[in-house]
C-alpha positions in Angstrom: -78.8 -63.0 -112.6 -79.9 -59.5 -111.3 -76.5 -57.6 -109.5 -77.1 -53.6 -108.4 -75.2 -51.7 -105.8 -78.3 -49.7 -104.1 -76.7 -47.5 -101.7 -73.5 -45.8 -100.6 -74.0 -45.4 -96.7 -71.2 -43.0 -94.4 -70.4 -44.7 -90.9 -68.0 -42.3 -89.2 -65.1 -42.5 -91.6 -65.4 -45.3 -93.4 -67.4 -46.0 -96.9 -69.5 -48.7 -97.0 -72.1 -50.2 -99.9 -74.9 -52.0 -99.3 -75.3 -54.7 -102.7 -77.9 -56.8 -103.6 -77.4 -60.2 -105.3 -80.2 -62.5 -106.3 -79.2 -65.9 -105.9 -80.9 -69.2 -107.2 -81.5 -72.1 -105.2 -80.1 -74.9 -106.6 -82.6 -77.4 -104.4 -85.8 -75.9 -105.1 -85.0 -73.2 -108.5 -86.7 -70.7 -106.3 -84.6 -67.2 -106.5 -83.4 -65.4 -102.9 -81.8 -62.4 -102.3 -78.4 -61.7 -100.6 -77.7 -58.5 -99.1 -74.5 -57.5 -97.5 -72.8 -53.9 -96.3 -69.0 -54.0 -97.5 -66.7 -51.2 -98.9 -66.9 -50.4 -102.3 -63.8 -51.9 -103.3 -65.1 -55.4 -102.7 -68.2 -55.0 -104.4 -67.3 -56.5 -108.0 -65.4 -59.4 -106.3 -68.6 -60.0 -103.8 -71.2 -59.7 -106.9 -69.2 -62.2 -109.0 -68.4 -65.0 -106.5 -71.3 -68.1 -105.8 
C-alpha cells in the first residue's frame, strides 16, 4: 500500500498537508486514490486508518 505526504501548503496561518493514500477496492480489487488537505499532525493517524 503506497502512503506519501506530497506537499506542505501555507493558508494564512495555519499549516496544512496535502497526503495521498492508495486505497484498494474491496468489490472490484481495482486500486483508487484518496487525497485529503489536513495539518501535519494528523497525517500518520489519517495514512494508517481504513
Amino acid at each position: 500500500m503506497a502512503k506519501k505526504t506530497v506537499a506542505t501548503l501555507q493558508s494564512s496561518s495555519k499549516r496544512l498537508t496535502k497526503a495521498i493514500k492508495m486505497v484498494k477496492s474491496p468489490k472490484s480489487g481495482a486500486y483508487t486514490f484518496v487525497e485529503s488537505v489536513m495539518p501535519p499532525e494528523m497525517v500518520n493517524e489519517w495514512l494508517n486508518s481504513k
